[in-house]
TIPA-779168 format. One record per residue (C-alpha): x, y, z. Coordinates in steps of 0.25 Angstrom, whole numbers, plus 2048, in hexadecimal, padded with zeros to 3 digits. Layout:
! TIPA-779168
XYZ;...
! end
This chain:
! TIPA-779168
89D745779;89D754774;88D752777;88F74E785;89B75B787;892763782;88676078A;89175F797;89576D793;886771792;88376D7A0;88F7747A6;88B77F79F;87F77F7A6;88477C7B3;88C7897B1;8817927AD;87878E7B9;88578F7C4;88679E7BC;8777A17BF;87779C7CD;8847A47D1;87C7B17CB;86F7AE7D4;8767AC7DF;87F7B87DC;8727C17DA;86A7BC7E7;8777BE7EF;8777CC7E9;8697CE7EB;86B7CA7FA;8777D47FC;86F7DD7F7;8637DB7FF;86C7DC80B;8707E9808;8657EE804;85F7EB810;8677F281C;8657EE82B;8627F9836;85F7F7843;85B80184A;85F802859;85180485F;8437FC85B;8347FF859;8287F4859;8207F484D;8127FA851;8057F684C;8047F783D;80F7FF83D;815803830;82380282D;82580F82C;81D81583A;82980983E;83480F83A;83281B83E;83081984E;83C80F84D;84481D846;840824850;84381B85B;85281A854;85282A854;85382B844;84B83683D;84082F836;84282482D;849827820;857824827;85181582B;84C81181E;857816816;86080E820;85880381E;85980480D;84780580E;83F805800;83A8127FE;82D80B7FA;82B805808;8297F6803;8337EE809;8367E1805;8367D480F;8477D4810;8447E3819;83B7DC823;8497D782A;8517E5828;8437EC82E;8427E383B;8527E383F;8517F383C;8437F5844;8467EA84E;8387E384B;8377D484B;8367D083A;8277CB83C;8237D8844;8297E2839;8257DA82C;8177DD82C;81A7ED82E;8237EC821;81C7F0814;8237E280C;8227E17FD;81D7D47F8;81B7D77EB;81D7E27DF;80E7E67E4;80B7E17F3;8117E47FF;80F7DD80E;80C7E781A;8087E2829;8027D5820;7FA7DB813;7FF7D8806;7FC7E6800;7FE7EB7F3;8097F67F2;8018017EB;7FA8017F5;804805801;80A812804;819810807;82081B803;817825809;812826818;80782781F;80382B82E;7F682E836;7F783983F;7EF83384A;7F582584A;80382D84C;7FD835856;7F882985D;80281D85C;80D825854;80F81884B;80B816839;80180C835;807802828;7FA802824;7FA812820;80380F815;7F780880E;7F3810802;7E5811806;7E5815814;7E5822815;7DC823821;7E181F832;7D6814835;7D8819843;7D5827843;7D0829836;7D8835832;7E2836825;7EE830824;7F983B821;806839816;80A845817;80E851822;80285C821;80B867824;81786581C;80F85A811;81C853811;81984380F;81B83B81A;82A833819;83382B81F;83B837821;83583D82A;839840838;82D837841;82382F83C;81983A842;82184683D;82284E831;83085582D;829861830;82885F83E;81885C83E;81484F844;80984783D;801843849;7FE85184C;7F685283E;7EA85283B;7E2847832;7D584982B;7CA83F82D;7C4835824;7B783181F;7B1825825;7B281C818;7C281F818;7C581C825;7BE80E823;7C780B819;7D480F821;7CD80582D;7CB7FB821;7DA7FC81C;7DE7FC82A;7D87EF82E;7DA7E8821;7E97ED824;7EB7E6831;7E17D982E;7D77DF83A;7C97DE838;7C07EA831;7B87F383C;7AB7F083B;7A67FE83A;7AC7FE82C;79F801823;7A280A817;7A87FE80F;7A37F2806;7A57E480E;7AF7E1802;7B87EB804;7B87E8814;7BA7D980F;7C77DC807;7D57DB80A;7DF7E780C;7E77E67FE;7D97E57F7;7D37F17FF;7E07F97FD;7DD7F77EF;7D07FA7ED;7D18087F3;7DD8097E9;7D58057DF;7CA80E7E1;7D08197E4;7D98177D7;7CC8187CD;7CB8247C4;7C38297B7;7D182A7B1;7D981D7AF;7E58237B0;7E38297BF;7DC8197C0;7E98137BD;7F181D7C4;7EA81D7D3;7EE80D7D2;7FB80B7D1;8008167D7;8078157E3;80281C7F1;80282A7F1;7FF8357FB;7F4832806;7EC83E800;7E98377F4;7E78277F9;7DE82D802;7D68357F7;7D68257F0;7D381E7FD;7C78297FE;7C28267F0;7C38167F1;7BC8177FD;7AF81F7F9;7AF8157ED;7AD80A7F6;7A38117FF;79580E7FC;79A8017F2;7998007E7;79280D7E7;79F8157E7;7A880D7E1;79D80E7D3;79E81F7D6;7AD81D7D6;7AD8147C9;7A481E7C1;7AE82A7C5;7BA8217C2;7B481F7B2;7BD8247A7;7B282579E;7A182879C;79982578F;78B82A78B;78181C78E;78C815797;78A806796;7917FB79F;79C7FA796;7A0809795;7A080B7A3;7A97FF7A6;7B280379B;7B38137A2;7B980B7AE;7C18007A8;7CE8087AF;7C98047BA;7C67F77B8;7D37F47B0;7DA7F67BC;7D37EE7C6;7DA7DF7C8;7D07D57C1;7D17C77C6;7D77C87D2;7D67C57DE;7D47D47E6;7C77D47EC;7C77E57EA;7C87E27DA;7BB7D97DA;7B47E27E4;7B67EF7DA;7B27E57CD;7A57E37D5;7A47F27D7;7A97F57C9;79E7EA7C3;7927F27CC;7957FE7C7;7947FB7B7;7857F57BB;7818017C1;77F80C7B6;77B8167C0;7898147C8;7918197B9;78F8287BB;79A8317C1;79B8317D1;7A083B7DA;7AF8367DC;
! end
């Protein structure tokens, strides 16, 4: 009898213990959504702008500031409670559309969406956010001049050149230097009063504009021009998250591991200096997998008297300790294949001219 109490007791016990735990989640997730409501304010503002062609969120949000007589953008997104590192989660595609007055499937696309600690969507490509520029802005002078409306695809780490004109992008105003912000008065005007379209943007080599008409096209899944000639069929063939990191990649490689390590992971800096990368990956690939070998021999932390096959691959182990083995990244097997070329060439392991 005490057995069977006891066992009674027990089960009750239980019973209690679980009604305890499910009062507590339930508690938690009506928090979490109380929470997420007010984290999350509603503006609607009185007048609307349609979403243009590739449009980036932020080209958006300035004309519809504009059109609602605010001074630039700062007072929209602190009214809106924005992350200050641009990646918004999927709960802000509603708050975005009521406040911009676009249809939630129009908008979605435009909005740089987090899908995991590493990957963000944007217009439809799942790209790696290392590789995205989103709390820094970029513009081109002629594309202002000419349709007066930003480009999502600018914010790509490795674009740094307009496919269209071929000139520059600029982050920054020439005559003040002051970085280019959403506190700014107009998305075409510095504080200072000077108007980017008015500026003047240097031309580009032929090989770097390939590359921006390459990103571009891979961007918005059009096919490549077929004038495009400078690069290997392997690299035309690739997708945009693999390209995106084989410029990172290369243009990451140093003699010193240390810079190695450095280049890749740290996030996107000033246009100045992705450019000076995307320069350097790209005369790597140029003339494949000629210039990639002078960049390798450059790039080795160490020379020995009678090199052998061994010595030289262990002079570059930095870089080959970082590049993902295994998996599935069609730009990791294509620098293997450049990587195994260059130990079989002896001639190829003297210092290059990078």
């Amino acid at each position: 009898m005490n057995y069977q109490n006891s066992e009674f007791v027990d089960h009750q016990l239980a019973m209690l213990t679980e009604e305890k735990e499910a009062r507590l989640l339930a508690a938690k997730y009506r928090m979490r959504a109380e929470y997420e409501h007010l984290t999350v304010p509603t503006v609607n503002l009185l007048i609307k702008t349609e979403l243009l062609p590739w449009e980036s969120l932020e080209s958006i949000f300035f004309r519809a500031s504009a059109l609602n007589h605010l001074s630039g953008i700062s007072a929209l997104q602190r009214a809106l409670m924005l992350p200050d590192n641009g990646m918004m989660s999927i709960k802000r595609h509603l708050q975005l559309s009521v406040a911009l007055g676009h249809e939630l499937r129009t908008l979605s696309p435009a909005i740089p969406t987090l899908m995991s600690k590493s990957t963000l969507r944007l217009y439809g490509n799942l790209l790696p956010t290392k590789q995205i520029a989103l709390t820094s802005y970029r513009v081109c002078p002629r594309c202002l001049e000419e349709t007066g409306y930003g480009r999502s695809y600018w914010s790509l780490a490795s674009f740094t050149v307009c496919e269209t004109h071929n000139c520059r992008l600029i982050d920054s105003c020439p005559i003040c230097e002051k970085t280019l912000s959403g506190t700014r008065p107009a998305y075409d005007r510095c504080s200072c009063g000077v108007e980017y379209s008015k500026i003047e943007s240097a031309s580009c080599s032929g090989p770097l504009h390939e590359m921006s008409i390459i990103i571009a096209s891979k961007f918005k899944n059009q096919q490549i021009n077929n004038t495009i000639s400078s690069y290997p069929n392997d690299v035309l063939s690739m997708g945009l998250p693999d390209i995106l990191e084989l410029l990172a990649f290369l243009g990451a490689l140093s003699e010193d591991p240390g810079t190695t390590y450095l280049n890749l992971s740290r996030k996107v800096v000033s246009l100045k200096y992705a450019h000076r990368l995307v320069k350097k990956a790209t005369d790597a690939l140029l003339d494949w997998p000629n210039g990639f070998h002078r960049l390798l021999a450059s790039a080795r932390s160490f020379r020995s008297y009678n090199e052998t096959q061994a010595s030289v691959y262990k002079s570059i182990s930095h870089i080959t300790g970082v590049i993902p083995i295994g998996s599935q990244q069609r730009w990791s097997n294509f620098i293997l294949s450049g990587i195994e070329s260059f130990l079989s060439r002896r001639d190829a392991w003297g210092r290059s001219s990078f």
